[in-house]
Structures are given as C-alpha cells and as structure tokens.
ZAMARGU-4260 file (C-alpha; in steps of 0.2 Angstrom, whole numbers, plus 5000, padded with zeros to 4 digits):
<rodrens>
0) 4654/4583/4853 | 4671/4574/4854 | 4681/4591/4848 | 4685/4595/4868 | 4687/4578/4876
5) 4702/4578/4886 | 4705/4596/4885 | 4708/4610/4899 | 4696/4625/4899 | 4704/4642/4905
10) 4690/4658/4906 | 4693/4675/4896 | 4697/4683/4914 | 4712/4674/4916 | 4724/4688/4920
15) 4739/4678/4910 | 4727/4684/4895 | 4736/4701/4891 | 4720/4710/4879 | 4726/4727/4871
20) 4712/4740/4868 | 4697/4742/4869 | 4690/4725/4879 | 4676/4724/4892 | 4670/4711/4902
25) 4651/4709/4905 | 4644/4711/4920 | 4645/4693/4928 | 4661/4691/4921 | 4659/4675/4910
30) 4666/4684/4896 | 4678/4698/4888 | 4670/4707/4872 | 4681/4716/4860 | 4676/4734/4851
35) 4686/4747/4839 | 4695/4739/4823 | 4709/4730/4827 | 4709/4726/4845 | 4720/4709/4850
40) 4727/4698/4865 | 4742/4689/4867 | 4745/4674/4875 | 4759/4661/4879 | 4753/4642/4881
45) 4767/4629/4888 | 4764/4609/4889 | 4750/4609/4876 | 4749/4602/4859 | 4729/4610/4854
50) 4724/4627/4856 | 4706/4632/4851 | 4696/4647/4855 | 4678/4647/4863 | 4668/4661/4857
55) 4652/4669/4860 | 4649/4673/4840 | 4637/4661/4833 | 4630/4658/4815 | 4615/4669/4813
60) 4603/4653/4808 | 4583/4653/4813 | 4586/4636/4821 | 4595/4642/4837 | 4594/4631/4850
65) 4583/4636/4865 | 4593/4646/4880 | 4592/4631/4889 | 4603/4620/4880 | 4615/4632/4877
70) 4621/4626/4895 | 4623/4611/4905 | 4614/4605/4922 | 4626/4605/4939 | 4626/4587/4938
75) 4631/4584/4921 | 4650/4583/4914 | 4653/4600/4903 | 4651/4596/4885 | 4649/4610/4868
80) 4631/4610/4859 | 4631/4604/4843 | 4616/4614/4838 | 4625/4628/4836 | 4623/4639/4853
85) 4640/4643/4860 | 4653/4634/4870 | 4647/4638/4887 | 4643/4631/4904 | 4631/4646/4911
90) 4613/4649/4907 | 4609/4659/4894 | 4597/4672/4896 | 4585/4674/4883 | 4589/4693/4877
95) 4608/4688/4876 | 4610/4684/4857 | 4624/4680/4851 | 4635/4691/4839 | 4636/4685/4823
100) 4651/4679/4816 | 4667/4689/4816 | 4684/4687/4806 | 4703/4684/4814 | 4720/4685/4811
105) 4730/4673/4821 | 4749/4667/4824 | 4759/4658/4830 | 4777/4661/4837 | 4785/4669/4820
110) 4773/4661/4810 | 4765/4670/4794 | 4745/4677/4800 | 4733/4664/4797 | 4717/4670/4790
115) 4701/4664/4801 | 4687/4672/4793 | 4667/4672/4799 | 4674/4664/4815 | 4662/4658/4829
120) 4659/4646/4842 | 4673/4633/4842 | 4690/4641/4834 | 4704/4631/4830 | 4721/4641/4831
125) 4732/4624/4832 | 4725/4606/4831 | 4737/4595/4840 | 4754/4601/4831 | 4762/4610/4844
130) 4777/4605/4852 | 4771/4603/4869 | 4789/4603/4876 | 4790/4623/4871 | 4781/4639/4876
135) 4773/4645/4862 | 4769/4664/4859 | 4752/4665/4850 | 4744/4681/4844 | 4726/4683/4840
140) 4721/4702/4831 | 4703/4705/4828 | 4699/4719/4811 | 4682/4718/4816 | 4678/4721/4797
145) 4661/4710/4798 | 4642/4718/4802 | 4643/4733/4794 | 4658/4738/4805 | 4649/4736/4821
150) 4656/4720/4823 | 4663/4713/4840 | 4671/4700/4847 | 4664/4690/4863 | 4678/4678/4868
155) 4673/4666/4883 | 4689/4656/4886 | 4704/4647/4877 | 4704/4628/4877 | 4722/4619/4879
160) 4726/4601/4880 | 4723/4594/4897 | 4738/4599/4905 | 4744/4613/4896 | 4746/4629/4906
165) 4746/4647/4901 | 4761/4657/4905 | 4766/4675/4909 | 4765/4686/4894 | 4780/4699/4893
170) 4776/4714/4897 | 4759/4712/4904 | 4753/4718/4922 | 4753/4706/4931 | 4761/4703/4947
175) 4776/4690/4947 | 4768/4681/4963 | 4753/4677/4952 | 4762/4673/4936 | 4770/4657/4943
180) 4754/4652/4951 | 4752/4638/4938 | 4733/4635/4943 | 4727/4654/4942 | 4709/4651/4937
185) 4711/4634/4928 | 4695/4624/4927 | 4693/4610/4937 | 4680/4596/4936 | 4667/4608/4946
190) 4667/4620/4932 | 4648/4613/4925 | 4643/4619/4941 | 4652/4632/4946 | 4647/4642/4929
195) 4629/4641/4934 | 4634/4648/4951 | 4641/4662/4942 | 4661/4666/4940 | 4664/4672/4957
200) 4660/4659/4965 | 4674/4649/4955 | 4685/4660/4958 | 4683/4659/4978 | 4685/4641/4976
205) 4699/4640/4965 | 4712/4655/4971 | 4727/4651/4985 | 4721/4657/5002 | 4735/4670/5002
210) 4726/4680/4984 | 4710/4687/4994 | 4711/4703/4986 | 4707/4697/4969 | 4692/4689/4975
215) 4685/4707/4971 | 4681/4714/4953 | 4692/4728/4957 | 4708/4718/4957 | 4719/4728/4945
220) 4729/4735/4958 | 4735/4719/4965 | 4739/4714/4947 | 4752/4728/4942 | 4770/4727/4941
225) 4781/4741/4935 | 4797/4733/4932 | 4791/4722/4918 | 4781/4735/4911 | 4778/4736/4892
230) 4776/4751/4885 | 4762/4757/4878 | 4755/4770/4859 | 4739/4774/4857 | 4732/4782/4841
235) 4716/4793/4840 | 4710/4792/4821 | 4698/4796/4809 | 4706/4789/4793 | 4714/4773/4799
240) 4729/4766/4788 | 4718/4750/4785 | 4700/4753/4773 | 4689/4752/4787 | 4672/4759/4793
245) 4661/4762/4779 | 4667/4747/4770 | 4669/4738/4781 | 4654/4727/4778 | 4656/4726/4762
250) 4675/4713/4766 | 4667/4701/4775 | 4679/4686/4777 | 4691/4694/4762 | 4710/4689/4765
255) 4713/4709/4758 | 4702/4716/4772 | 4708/4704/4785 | 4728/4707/4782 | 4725/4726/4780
260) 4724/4725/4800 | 4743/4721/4800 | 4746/4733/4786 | 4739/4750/4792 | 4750/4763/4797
265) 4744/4761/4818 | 4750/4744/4819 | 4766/4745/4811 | 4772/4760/4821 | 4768/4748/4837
270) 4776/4732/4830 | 4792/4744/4827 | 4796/4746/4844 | 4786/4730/4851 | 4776/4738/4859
275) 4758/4736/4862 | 4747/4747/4853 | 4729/4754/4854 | 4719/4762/4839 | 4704/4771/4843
280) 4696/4775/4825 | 4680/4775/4816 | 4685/4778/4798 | 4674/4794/4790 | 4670/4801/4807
285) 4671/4820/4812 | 4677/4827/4828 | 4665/4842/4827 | 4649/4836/4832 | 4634/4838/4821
290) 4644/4833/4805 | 4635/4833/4790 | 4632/4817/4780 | 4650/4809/4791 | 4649/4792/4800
295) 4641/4791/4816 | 4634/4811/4819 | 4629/4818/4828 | 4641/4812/4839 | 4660/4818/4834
300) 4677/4806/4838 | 4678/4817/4855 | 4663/4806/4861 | 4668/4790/4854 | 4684/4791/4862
305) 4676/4792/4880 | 4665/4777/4879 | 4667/4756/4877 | 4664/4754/4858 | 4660/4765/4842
310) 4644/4771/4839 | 4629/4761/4834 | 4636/4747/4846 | 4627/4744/4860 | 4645/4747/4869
315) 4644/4765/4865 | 4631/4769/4879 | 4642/4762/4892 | 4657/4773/4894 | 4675/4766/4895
320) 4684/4766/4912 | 4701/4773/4909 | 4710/4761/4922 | 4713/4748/4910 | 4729/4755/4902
325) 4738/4771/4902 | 4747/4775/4886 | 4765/4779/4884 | 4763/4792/4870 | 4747/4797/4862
330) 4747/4802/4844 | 4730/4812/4836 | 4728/4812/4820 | 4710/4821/4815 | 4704/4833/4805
335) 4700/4824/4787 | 4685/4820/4788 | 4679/4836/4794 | 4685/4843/4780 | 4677/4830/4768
340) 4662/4837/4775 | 4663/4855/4777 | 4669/4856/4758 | 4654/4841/4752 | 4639/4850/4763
345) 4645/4868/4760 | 4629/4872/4754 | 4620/4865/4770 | 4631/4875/4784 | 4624/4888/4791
350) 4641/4895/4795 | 4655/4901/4783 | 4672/4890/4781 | 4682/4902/4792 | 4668/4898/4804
355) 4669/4880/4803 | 4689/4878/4803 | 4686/4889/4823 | 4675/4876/4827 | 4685/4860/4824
360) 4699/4869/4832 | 4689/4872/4848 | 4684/4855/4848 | 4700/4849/4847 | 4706/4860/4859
365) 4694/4854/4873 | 4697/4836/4865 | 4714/4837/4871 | 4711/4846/4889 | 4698/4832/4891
370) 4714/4819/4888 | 4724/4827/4900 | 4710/4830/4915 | 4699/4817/4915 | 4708/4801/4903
375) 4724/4802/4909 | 4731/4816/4921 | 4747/4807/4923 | 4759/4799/4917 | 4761/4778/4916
380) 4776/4778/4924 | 4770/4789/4940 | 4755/4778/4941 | 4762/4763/4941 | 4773/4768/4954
385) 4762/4776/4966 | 4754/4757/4965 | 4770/4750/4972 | 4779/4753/4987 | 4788/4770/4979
390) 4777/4782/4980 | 4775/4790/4964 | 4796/4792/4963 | 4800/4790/4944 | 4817/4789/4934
395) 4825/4805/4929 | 4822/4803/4911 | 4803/4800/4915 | 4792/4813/4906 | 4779/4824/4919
400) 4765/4821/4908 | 4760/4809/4892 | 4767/4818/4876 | 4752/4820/4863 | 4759/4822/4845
405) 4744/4832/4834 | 4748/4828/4816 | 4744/4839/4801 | 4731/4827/4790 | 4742/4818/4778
410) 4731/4829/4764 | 4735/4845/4772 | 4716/4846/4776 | 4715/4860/4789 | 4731/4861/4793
415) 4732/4877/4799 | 4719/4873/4813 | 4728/4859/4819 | 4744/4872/4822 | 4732/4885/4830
420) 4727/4869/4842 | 4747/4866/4847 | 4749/4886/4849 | 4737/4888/4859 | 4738/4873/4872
425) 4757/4876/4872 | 4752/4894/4876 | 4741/4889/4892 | 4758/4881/4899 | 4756/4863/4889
430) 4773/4860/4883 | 4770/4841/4881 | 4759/4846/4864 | 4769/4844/4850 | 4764/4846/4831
435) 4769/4835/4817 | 4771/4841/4799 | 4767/4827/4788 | 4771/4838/4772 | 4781/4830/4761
440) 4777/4812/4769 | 4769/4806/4755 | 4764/4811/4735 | 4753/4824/4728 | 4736/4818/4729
445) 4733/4827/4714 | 4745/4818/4705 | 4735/4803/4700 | 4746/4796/4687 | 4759/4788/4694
450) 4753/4788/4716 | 4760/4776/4725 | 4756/4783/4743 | 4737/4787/4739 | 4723/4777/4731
455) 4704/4781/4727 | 4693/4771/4735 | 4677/4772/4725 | 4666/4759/4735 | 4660/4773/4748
460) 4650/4790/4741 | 4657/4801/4738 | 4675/4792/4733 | 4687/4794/4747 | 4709/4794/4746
465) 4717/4780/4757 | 4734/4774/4759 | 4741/4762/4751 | 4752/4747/4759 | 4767/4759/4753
470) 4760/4774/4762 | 4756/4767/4776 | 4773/4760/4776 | 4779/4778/4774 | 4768/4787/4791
475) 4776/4773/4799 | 4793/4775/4797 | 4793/4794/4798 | 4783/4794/4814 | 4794/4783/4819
480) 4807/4796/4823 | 4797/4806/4832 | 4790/4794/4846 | 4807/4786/4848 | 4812/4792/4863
485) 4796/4789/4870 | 4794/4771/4864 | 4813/4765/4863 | 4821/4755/4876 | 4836/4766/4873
490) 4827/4784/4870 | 4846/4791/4870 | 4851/4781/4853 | 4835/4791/4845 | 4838/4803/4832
495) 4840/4822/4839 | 4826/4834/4831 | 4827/4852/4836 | 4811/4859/4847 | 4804/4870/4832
500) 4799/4857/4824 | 4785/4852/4834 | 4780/4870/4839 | 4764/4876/4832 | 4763/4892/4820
505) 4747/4906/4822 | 4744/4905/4800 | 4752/4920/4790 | 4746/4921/4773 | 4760/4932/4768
510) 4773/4921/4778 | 4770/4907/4770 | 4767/4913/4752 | 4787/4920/4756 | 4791/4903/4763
515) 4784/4895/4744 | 4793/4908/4735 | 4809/4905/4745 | 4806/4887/4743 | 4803/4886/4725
520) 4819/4899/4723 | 4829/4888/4730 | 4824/4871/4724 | 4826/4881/4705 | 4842/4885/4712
525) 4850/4867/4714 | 4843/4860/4700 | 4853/4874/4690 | 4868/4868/4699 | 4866/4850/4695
530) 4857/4850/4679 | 4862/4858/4662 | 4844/4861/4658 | 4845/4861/4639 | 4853/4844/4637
535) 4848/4837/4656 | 4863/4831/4658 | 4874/4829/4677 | 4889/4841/4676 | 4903/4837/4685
540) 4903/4851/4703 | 4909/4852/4717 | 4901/4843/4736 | 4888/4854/4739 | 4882/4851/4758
545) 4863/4850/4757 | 4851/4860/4764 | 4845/4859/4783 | 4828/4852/4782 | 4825/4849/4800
550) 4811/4861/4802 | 4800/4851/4790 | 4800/4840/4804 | 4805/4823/4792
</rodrens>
C-alpha cells in the first residue's frame, strides 16, 4: 500500500499528544482507546504537509484477514494491509477484534469541522496541502454516536510526512525539557521490530539517556508542568446538550448527530474560556441505582463516573484512575432522568414520591463526598505544586478545594432535592458546594407553540425534551458567569454575584407559594406602569430603576 510511503509513524503515547477525557491505554501500550461522548485530542504538527490517523476501528466484514497478517515479521519493512486488518506493526491476538467503525469531527487551525463519518483504519485529516513551513494546530473530537452508543475510539498512532515533528500543545503537561526534544518517541527504521518486541522496549532504545524515569508506565509525574497549566471543567450529566445515548445508534455517520458534538451546551461553556473540557454523561441515565425502565440500571451515573467507560462497554469493568486530570471546577447537572422515571414506573415503586425524591438526594449526597475523598481531595493547583519543587505553596487567589456547582434540572425536575443536597453538604462545613437556579434560563416546556429552547424528541419511548441549538446556547452563556472566576485568566474582570445565590434552601411550601404570589404582584405591577391595558399602548413615565434579580442567580 503506497498511502504511507515516505511517511513518519509517531505512536498514541506520544506525550506531545494532549487527549482530554476519558482515554486509556491498553495494557502493552500500543494503543490509547477513547470512551464517553465527546472525548478529543489535540495536536500541533510543524514541517509536514500529510497528516492521517492510524486506527484500530476496522470494517466489520466476514473476510478479516487472519491475526497474522495484521502484522509484519522483524525482518520486513513496515507496510498497512490491504485486507482490511489495522495499521499495525504488533501481533494481533486473536480475541483482540477490532471496533467497528466510529465517526469524527476534525479541524484544522481555524478551519470549519470537517465531518469523518464511519472512520477506520487509515484516516485522512490532510493529504499533502499543509504548509509545511507552519505549525498547524489540529483538533480531532470523537461524538462517539456509532454502535448503539457504545462506540469507542482505538487510536494507535498519527502518521506525518517524513520529517515532520509534533510540537508542544499549549497548555498540556508536559515538562518543557521533553517538549523540545524533537525525537521524543518518533519511529525510526527498527519500528517493525520493535512493535513485536512490545512498546517498552522502543521506548528504552529511543529515549535520551538523561529521560530514565519515563522508561516506566508511571511517568506522569515527570511529565507535569504548572506554569503552562490549562485549565481544566468537567461536567457530570444525565441529559447532555447534544441528543445522545439512546439514539445514538440510530445517527450513524449523519452530519446532524456529528456536529451536535460541537453544539451541546458542555462544549461550548469550555470553548468559552479555552479551556479544556471533560463531559461524563450517558443520556437517560439515573443517579439512584436500580432505575426503572432508564439506561444502564441497575447501575446509576454515581457508578459510571468511577470507572473507564459507560456501561455496556467492556471499559466499565475497569475503573478509571483519577491521575490523569484534575479539574478546575466541576459542574453536576442530574436529576432528569430520575424524575423521567419515578413519574413513568410510579406504579412499579414500591416506595411513595416523597420516598423516592430522599433517595436521589442521598445518593447525591454520597455522590459528591465520594468527589471530594476518593476522585479529587484537592485542588489542581496544590497538586500540581506539590509535584514541583514548591511544596504544595499556591497563589493567594487559589481556592482550597475544587468548586462543585449542583444545578437545578433545566425542567425543574426535583429541584427541591438538589437544594436539600447543597444544604446539607454546606451544613457539614462544604462551603465549596454551590447551587445553580436554572429557572428562568430557558422557555416553558409547556409552551409547545412557539419553544425555541426545548424540542420533543420522539425517536426514544417514551418521547423525551432536549435542547435545541438555541438552548444550549442559552445554559452556555448563563453558566458562564458562574464559572468565571474559576475558568478566566482574569477571574477579577468576572461579574460579582452575591453568596445567596448559590446557597441552597430546606423547601417551604408556604415560602414559596408567598414567593409566586409576590412575584406575580409585582410583575402585574410593572405592566400597570408601562402598559394601558385597554388599548396596550406605552405611556410615557418616568426611569423606573428595575428590580434586583440577583437572587435568581441569572
């Protein structure tokens, strides 16, 4: 196959590789497999005209070559299979089949997305029409809408013109002695035989003598380095802003559910900031375990969020090692389709809704103790300094702890659980829990006339609301102002909102029928003052300074 000739093979462990979410490597390290919708890498390529993508993902034909000729003898120059296998130098053990196609977005510098659907073995991001005389920024995001949305990724390598280079990607972790290092694990002409040796030993051979320490697997404490850092959200889900999950196989290759990966409400809040961002979400999934008739039960979101991959992937049985990243500020936002279910399976509970909504709001609870004790007891900024020679020692600005922001569903679905969740972990001394009030974010779902925030997604039973591209928009923007002096490079130019607004509230019916009546009074009020009801038209008053609606939080 003549698609490679004079081309430059770098592996999917190259550190200058910088993957954000959920990515692990397999065992021998030949190869870095992507879970969770929405998972992406960046990389900088410099002195290259051709960039193509080697990946494991192979057509799911009945001719498949033999494990054998998936690979190539010691002795023989690498070359790519025709027939289809996978581009790969190593032996292929018999029970390691391929996945089956999966779909990409990619780009290019600030290039529109270009669509790659049912991807595999030999990717073409760009085919000898770079400039090789610039660095090029390139940005590959996987939706991971293929399979049934159990698809994955399995990424072996990058394939660049024969001597182009990979550069540092800003913000990434590694360490500036290795990002000039212009030779850190490129292939030389014993890769044939180095792959069937296994990856380890290529990397002995190929490191500078002074890099032992990353002749180990555990080399991510060499590779960190805090003054470069980029920042880091993280976004625990049940209803992403992209349609997702359940429907997810029913998109394969569509340009609609490929671009909805750069459209959901997740990724936009991250690309407000530049930031990188991680979404941990299964569409339609409970946190309470045991969730009647919901995606993935019995096991709830708490689970999923401790291990490698969603459920019914073979990543879920492994669980995820929290080292990889450590998130800036981490933002919840659960509790939709719990409610979807409790109100569908009433019938079928054995316990009554007051039951149920205790439940969820235990869960949650322990969900977010879980966070702070076993995922991530400190903050990023500490760690990353207790890595280097400062010992922990931190900016003044720097907060003790990650901020979590619990949002009240954008339906208002057991709302009043998620406040009791703030109450009572700001109660037990967390003062880094804050709530969110989505009301008033987005339109009446009841108003299906004219909404342009919500739509009904009738290809899932029973039909479900999502957002559109306007509401997702709209969570973006107003969640931006309360992450940004967590995210921003200058947190001090962020908007000021008072500390009520984020403290949650034990339920009152009787408070919050006043709070209605107040509201509608006054809302009665001003359109009095601006509006002659029998004609409807604007009089002519005085400036009228308007309300204070900083406790609604927007």
């Amino acid at each position: 196959m003549e698609a490679t000739k004079d081309l430059q093979f770098f592996p999917a462990v190259n550190p200058k590789i910088h993957y954000i979410g959920r990515w692990t490597p397999t065992p021998n390290r030949l190869r870095i497999d992507g879970t969770f919708s929405g998972v992406y890498f960046d990389l900088n390529v410099v002195n290259t005209t051709t960039v193509f993508l080697s990946l494991r993902n192979a057509p799911t034909t009945q001719d498949l070559a033999p494990p054998s000729a998936l690979s190539t003898k010691a002795n023989q120059k690498p070359a790519i299979n025709v027939k289809p296998g996978h581009l790969s130098f190593r032996h292929s053990p018999l029970l390691d089949i391929p996945a089956p196609p999966v779909s990409l977005l990619a780009r290019v510098d600030q290039e529109e997305y270009v669509l790659l659907p049912n991807s595999s073995l030999l990717v073409s991001i760009r085919d000898n029409d770079l400039d090789p005389h610039l660095e090029h920024r390139i940005r590959v995001i996987v939706p991971l809408m293929d399979d049934d949305g159990n698809g994955v990724i399995q990424l072996e390598g990058v394939w660049l013109s024969k001597y182009g280079r990979l550069a540092r990607v800003k913000g990434s972790l590694l360490d500036e002695d290795l990002a000039d290092e212009d030779s850190l694990y490129a292939e030389s002409a014993k890769v044939g035989a180095k792959h069937q040796e296994e990856l380890k030993e290529l990397l002995r051979s190929n490191l500078p003598d002074n890099s032992e320490d990353l002749k180990e697997e555990e080399s991510e404490s060499v590779t960190f380095s805090l003054e470069y850092r980029k920042k880091i959200l993280e976004i625990i889900t049940d209803a992403p802003g992209s349609p997702c999950g359940r429907n997810r196989g029913k998109r394969k290759g569509g340009s609609e559910g490929l671009l909805a990966g750069v459209m959901g409400w997740e990724y936009l809040l991250g690309e407000m900031f530049g930031v990188d961002h991680v979404a941990v979400g299964v569409d339609g999934m409970c946190l309470t375990q045991d969730c009647i008739g919901a995606v993935g039960t019995p096991s709830g979101l708490g689970d999923v969020f401790f291990r490698s991959g969603p459920p019914q992937s073979a990543y879920f049985e492994h669980p995820w090692m929290f080292h990889s990243y450590i998130p800036d500020v981490l933002v919840l936002n659960l509790g939709s389709s719990d409610a979807a279910s409790f109100a569908a399976h009433e019938s079928e509970y054995t316990k009554s809704a007051w039951d149920l909504s205790a439940a969820f709001e235990d869960t949650y609870v322990s969900l977010v103790r879980a966070l702070r004790q076993l995922a991530y007891p400190k903050h990023p900024a500490v760690v990353h300094s207790e890595r280097t020679t400062s010992s922990g020692i931190v900016s003044p600005g720097t907060p003790a702890v990650i901020p979590i922001f619990i949002m009240r569903p954008f339906r208002g679905e057991l709302e009043h659980a998620t406040q009791g969740v703030v109450s009572r972990l700001r109660a037990d001394g967390d003062k880094a829990v804050f709530w969110l009030d989505t009301s008033g974010w987005l339109a009446d779902v009841d108003d299906e006339t004219d909404n342009e925030d919500f739509y009904i997604d009738d290809t899932v039973t029973p039909p479900v609301w999502r957002l559109t591209e306007q509401g997702n928009q709209r969570v973006a923007i107003f969640l931006h102002v309360h992450v940004c002096r967590y995210l921003a490079d200058l947190g001090d130019k962020c908007a000021f909102l008072p500390p009520n607004v984020y403290q949650g509230k034990v339920f009152d019916p009787e408070a919050a029928n006043l709070d209605r009546y107040l509201e509608n009074d006054k809302e009665k009020k001003l359109k009095e003052l601006f509006w002659e009801t029998s004609n409807e038209k604007f009089i002519d008053v005085p400036s009228v300074r308007p309300p204070d609606d900083g406790a609604h939080g927007s």
